[in-house]
N, C-alpha and C positions, 0 to 999 in steps of 0.2 A: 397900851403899853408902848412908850416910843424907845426903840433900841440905836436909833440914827434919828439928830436932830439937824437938819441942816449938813450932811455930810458928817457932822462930829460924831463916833460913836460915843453911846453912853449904856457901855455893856463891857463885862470880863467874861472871860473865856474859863469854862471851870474842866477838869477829868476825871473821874472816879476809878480808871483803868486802862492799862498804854493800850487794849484792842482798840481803843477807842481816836486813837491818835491819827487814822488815815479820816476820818470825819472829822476832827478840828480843825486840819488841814485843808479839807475841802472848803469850809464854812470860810477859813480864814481868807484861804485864799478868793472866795467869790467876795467877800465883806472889802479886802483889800484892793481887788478890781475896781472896786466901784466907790466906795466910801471912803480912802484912805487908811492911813496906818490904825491898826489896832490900839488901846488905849488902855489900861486901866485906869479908872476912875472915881474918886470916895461917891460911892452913893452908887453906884451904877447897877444895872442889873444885870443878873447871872446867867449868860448862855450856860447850861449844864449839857455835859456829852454822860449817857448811865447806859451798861448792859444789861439787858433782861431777858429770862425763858422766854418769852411772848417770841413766836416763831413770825418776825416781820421787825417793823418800824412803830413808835408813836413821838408823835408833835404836843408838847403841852403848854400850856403857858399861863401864869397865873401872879396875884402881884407880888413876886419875889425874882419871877425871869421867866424865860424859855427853859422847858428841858427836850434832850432830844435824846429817845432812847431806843435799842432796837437789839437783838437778839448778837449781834456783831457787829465789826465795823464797818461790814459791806453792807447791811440792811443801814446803816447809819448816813451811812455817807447817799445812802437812795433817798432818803430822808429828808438830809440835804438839801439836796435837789429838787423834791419837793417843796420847801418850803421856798426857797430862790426862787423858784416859777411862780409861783401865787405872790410872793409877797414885795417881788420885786422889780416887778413889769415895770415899763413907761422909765422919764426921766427925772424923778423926782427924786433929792437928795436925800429925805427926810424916809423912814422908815418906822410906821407903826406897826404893832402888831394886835390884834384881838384880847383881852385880859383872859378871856374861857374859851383862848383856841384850844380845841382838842380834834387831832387828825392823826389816824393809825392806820395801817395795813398789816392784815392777817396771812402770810402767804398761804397758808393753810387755806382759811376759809376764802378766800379772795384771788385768789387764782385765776385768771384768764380763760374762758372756754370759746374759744372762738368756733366750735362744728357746729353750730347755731347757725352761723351765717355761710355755710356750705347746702347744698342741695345736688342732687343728681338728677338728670333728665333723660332721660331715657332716647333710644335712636326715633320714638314713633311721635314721638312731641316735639325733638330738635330742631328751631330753622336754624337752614343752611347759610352762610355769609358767605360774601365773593368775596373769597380772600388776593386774587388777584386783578380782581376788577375786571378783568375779562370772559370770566363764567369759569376756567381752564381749573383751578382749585376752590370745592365749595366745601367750607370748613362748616362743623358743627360749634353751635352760638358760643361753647362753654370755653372756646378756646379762648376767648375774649377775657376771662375770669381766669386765667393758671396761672397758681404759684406751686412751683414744682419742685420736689425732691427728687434728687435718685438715692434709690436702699437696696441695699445688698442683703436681704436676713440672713444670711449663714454666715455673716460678720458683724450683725448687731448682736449686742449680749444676751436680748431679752428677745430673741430672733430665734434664729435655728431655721427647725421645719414653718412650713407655710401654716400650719395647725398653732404654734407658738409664738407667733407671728401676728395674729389679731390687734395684741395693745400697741404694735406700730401703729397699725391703720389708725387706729385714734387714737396715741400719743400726735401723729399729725395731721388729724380733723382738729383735734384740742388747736392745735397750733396756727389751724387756717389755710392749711397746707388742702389743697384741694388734686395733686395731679402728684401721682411715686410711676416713678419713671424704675421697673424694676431691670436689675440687672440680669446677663442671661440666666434665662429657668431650664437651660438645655441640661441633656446627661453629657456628663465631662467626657469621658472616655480617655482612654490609655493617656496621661499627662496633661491632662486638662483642665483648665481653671474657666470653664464657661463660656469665657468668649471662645477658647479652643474645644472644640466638643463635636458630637457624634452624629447631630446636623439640628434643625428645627421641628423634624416630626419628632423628635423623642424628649418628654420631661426629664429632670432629674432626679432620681428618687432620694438623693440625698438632699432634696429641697420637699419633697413629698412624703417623703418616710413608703413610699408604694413602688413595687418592684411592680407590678401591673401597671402594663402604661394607661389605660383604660381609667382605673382607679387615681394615676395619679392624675392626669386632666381633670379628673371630676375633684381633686382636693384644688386645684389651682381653680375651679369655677368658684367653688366656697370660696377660699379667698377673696376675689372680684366682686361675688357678690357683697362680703362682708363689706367690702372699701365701698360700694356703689349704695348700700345704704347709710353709709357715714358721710356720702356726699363726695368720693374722693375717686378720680378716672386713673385708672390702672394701664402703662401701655410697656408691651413686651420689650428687649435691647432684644434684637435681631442680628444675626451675623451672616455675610453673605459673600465674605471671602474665600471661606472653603471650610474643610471640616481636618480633625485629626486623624492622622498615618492609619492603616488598618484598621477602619472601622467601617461597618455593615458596609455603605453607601460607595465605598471606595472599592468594594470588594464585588459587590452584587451592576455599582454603575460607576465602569474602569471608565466609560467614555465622558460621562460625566466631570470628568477633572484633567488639567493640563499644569503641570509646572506647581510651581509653591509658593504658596503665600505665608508668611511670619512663618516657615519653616515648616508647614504643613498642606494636607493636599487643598490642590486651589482646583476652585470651581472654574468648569470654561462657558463662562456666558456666550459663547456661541451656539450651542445645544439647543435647540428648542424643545425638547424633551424635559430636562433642566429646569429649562424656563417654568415650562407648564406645572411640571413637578414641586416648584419651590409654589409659585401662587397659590395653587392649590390647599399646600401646606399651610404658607401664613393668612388666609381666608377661614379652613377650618380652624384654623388655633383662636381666630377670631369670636369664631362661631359656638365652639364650646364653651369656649371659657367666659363672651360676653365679655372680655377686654377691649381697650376705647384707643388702642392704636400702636405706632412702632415708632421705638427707636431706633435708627439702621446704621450700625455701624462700620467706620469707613469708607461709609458712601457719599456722593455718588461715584466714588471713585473707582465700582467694581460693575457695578448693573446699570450704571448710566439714571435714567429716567423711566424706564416703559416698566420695567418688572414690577415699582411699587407703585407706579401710576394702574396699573393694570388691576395687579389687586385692592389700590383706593377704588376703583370703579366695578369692580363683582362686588366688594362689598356695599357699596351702594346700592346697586343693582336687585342689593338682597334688602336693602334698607335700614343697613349699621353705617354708618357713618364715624368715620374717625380722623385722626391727626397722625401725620406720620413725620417725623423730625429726621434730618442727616445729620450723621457727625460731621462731616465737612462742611465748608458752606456750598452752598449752592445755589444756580439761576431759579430752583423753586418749579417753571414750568407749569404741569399738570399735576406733581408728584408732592413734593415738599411745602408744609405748611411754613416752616423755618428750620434754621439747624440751630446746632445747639451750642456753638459760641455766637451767639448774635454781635456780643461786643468784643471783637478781637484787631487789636490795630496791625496789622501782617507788615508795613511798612518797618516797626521796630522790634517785634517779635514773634515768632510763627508759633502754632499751638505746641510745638513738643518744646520750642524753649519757655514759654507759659507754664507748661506741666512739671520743669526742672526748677522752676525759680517765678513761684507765680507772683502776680500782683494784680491790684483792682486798676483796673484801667483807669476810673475816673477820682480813684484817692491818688494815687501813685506811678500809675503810668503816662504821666504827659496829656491825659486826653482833658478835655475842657466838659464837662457834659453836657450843655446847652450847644455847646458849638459843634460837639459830634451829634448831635440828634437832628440840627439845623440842617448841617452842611453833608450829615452822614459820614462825615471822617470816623474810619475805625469800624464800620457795620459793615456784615454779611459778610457774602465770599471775598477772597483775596482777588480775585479777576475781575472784581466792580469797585473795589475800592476807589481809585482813581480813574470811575469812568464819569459818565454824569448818572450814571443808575444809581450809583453809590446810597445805599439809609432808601432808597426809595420804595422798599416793599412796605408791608404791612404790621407784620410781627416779627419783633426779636428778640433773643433773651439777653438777660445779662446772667452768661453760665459765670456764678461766682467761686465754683468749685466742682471739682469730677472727681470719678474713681481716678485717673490717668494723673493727677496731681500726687508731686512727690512731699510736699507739706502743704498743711493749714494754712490758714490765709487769712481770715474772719478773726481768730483771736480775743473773741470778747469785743472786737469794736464797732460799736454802733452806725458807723460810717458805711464800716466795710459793706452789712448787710443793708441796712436800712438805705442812706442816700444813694447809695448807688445800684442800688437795685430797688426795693420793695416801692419806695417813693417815685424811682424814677417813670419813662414813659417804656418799661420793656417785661419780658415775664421774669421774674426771677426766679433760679434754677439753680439749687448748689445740692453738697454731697452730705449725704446721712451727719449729724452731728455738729454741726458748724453752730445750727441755732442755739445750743446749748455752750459752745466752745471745747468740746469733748477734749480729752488727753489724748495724745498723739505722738509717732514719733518720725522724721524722717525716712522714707522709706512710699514705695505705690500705695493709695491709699486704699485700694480697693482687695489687699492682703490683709490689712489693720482692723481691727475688731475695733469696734465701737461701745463703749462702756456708757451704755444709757443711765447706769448709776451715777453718772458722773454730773447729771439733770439738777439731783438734786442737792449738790454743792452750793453754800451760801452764793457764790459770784457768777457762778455759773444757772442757779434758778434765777435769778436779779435778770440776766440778762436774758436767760429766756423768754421770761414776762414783758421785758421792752420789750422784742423780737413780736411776740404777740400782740401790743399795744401796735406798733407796725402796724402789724398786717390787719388789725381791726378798722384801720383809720382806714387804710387800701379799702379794705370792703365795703365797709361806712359809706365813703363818698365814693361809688364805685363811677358813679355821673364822671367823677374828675379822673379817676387813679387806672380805672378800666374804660378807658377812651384809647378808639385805634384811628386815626385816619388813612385812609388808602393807601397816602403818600407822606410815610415814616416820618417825614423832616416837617410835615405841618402839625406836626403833634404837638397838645397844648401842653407848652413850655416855654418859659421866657427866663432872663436873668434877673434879677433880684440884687439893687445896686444897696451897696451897705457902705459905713464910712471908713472901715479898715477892714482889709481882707483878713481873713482866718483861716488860709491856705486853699481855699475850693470856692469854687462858686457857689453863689445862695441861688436858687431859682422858687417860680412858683410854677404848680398847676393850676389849671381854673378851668372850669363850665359854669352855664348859667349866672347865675350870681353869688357862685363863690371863687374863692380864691384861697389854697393854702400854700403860704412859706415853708420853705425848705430853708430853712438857714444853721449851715456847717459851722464847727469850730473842729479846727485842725491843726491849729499854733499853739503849743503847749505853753509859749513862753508867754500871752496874747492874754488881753480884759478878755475874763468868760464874759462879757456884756456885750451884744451884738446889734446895732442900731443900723438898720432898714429902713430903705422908703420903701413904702407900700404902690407896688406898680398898679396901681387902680386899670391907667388907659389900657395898657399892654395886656392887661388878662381881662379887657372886658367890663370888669365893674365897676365904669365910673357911671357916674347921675344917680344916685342911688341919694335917698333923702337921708339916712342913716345907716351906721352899719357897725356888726357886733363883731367883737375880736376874741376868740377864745384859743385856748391852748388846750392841742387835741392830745398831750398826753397824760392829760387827766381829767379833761373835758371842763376845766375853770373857764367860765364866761372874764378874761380881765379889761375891757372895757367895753362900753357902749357909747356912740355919739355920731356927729356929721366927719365927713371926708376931709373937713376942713380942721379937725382936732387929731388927726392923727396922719399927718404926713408920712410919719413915721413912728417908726416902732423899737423900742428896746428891751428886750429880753435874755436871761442867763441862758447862754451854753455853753455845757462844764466840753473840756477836751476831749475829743473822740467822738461827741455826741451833735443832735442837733435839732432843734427847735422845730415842730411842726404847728404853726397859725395859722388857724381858720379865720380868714378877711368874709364876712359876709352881708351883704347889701339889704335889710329888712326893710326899707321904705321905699314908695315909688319915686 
């Protein structure tokens, strides 16, 4: 069935209902990108746009037209974009279609499960990697594999207690989510919202449901365990600035504190007592609960280096091995695996103006992201930024959202999450709910409840499911997508030259003999059609006697042949979103 002859369409547009209207729009406008103005014409055949119960999409076609149908306009217009990607690859004017194509998704039955591809290792199996190349920080292997949430449960809906709390753990195993960064599990005490609390020897019981501190550590090991069989590392937020007014430790260890911190009593890291007292602490919290490391907040900005350096090495010592993250950035030393805005450009805004008025650094903030991972512009701490250490460590994240954020960010847009973070070379790290685009409202996000119902909203599941297709590829080619080099700016990354920009740079990854495009569209006004050279020499796979080209978000093989038939590439991508190709070399 030929719908485009020679660039001429020979097809009308039909509607059976206006939900239908945001999917003729999509169709049109990719149809008019690339094949010129729409057309009726005597004879032509009938793109039809129909709604249906069927919980998804389906593709039909047969000799009267194309129908495209789907439960709404947002399964419609997913639809779309499906058929665009298969059917419209390469540069050819002409467009056929199959007479008995028939292509549906069920979201019901067909849903994403990515805990398949998560595992847990345990401390007695883990090698250890020189995360500093000088023996100083020796990380466990799995740090190499995280993509990270932070979760609050007593602000998700389907949360609460640690006991109600389970279908997180695999709502993000499902998701591929391998590493919840939990927020404090302290007892609050007198005005306390967690980070302010009673110290690190005491749970929460309103996280526990257990007024027994005894009991409630043994509910927080359940927990750990539950995630460590779903394959997902569990590590504490830690606070180490001091604790709230009148509470046991203030009262029983006066010498123990000097002055105030955020308005409450502040520890005096000069104590050796203190010291001994706090390791101690976070060693056994270790120990119980078989949690896989800390998040330390504020630091290094109160205990320097030695305090969690000290307890990385008893727990060694003991033969648990873990990861320990600062909020700030930091020189890393003995102590810090990374912090936790790896991509922060301090030159045009520091993390508390980030937190008032955020942005992705490499959609919207200025940064280039081939050129800041090269050259390390915008990595790590603010006091190597413009040194030559600059990007030179090993791991960073891209934090694409925190509790400390005053709004959303992610918004449903595939850029936000996906290219700049999940595809790029760093761990990706954001806050409860973003993967779904949850309801929100201005205001700290880590007061804001999170309404997991909100999952299952037609625009909001769509996009969960990409989010998952993500992070499946990530895993997939983990050779490409989980590759660290020692020295951050040799990381396999190149640019990806295309013939008109679509507001960001395209790049590729690559090992061995493959190579995947990253190619963005972020010009709303712009041909969703994106034509690419394919950087053969730059990523490695040239000589290759042939090589197959698929599109990894749906896994269509759309050509096969030599290096010399495909200089280049052209493929739809709709706005927001962005093409992920697998270039691979199958001949000697």
């Amino acid at each position: 069935m030929v719908l485009v002859d020679n660039g001429t369409p020979k097809y009308r547009i039909d509607s059976d209902s206006g939900a239908c209207d945001d999917a003729v729009k999509a169709f049109g406008d990719a149809m008019r990108g690339r094949y010129g103005s729409l057309q009726d014409k005597d004879g032509a055949l009938t793109v039809m746009f129909s709604r249906t119960n069927e919980p998804g999409w389906r593709i039909k076609a047969n000799e009267n037209g194309l129908t495209i149908s789907g439960k709404s306009g947002v399964y419609m217009v997913q639809a779309v974009k499906e058929f665009m990607r298969r059917f419209t690859f390469g540069t050819d004017n002409s467009l056929s279609v199959p007479s008995d194509l028939e292509l549906s998704f069920d979201i019901e039955k067909e849903r994403i499960d990515n805990s398949t591809l998560l595992s847990y290792i345990p401390s007695d199996k883990v090698r250890l990697l020189d995360t500093t190349g000088d023996g100083k920080i020796m990380s466990p292997e799995w740090i190499e594999s995280l993509i990270m949430v932070e979760l609050r449960p007593l602000t998700a809906s389907n949360g609460g207690l640690l006991r109600d709390s389970y279908d997180l753990i695999d709502f993000y195993a499902e998701l591929g989510v391998n590493c919840i960064w939990l927020t404090p599990i302290y007892e609050y005490g007198p005005g306390g919202n967690g980070y302010g609390n009673t110290g690190a020897h005491r749970i929460g019981e309103n996280l526990t449901g257990e007024s027994d501190q005894e009991k409630g550590w043994e509910e927080m090991k359940k927990f750990v365990d539950h995630a460590h069989e779903k394959g997902v590392y569990i590590l504490f937020d830690v606070i180490t600035w001091g604790v709230m007014k009148g509470t046991e430790l203030t009262k029983t260890h006066p010498d123990w504190f000097s002055g105030e911190a955020w308005g409450n009593a502040a520890f005096n890291w000069k104590n050796e007592e203190l010291k001994e007292w706090f390791i101690n602490t976070c060693v056994s919290n270790i120990e119980k609960t078989g949690a896989d490391g800390f998040r330390c907040d504020c630091e290094p900005n109160y205990t320097g280096y030695d305090v969690y350096g000290e307890i990385r090495t008893r727990l060694a010592d003991k033969g648990k091995y873990i990861i320990i993250i600062s909020e700030d950035g930091s020189s890393r030393r003995k102590t810090y695996d990374f912090e936790q805005d790896g991509v922060l450009w301090y030159e045009k805004r520091d993390r508390g103006g980030v937190y008032q008025e955020p942005l992705i650094w490499y959609i919207d903030g200025g940064l280039d992201i081939v050129e800041s991972v090269k050259k390390g512009t915008g990595l790590g701490a603010a006091s190597v930024q413009n040194t030559k250490r600059a990007g030179k460590a090993k791991y960073y994240t891209n934090c694409i959202t925190n509790h400390d954020y005053q709004k959303r960010i992610v918004l449903g847009n595939r850029l936000n999450i996906g290219y700049a973070a999940i595809t790029a070379p760093f761990i990706p790290l954001w806050y409860m709910g973003d993967e779904f685009n949850c309801s929100w409202r201005p205001a700290v996000q880590y007061d804001m409840t999170v309404n997991y119902a909100d999952a299952d909203k037609d625009a909001n599941r769509v996009f969960l499911e990409d989010v998952k297709r993500m992070i499946r590829v990530r895993r997939t080619y983990s050779d490409i997508f989980e590759y660290w080099a020692d020295d951050h700016r040799q990381s396999n990354i190149c640019a990806v030259n295309v013939r008109e920009s679509r507001g960001l740079t395209a790049y590729a990854r690559y090992a061995g003999n493959k190579a995947v495009l990253i190619l963005p569209n972020n010009d709303k006004k712009a041909d969703p059609y994106v034509t690419a050279e394919v950087p053969f020499e730059e990523c490695g796979i040239n000589g290759y006697k042939s090589y197959k080209v698929t599109d990894l978000w749906n896994g269509e093989v759309l050509f096969e042949g030599t290096a010399a038939d495909i200089p280049e590439l052209t493929v739809y991508v709709p706005y927001q979103d962005f093409a992920m190709i697998l270039i691979e070399g199958t001949g000697e």
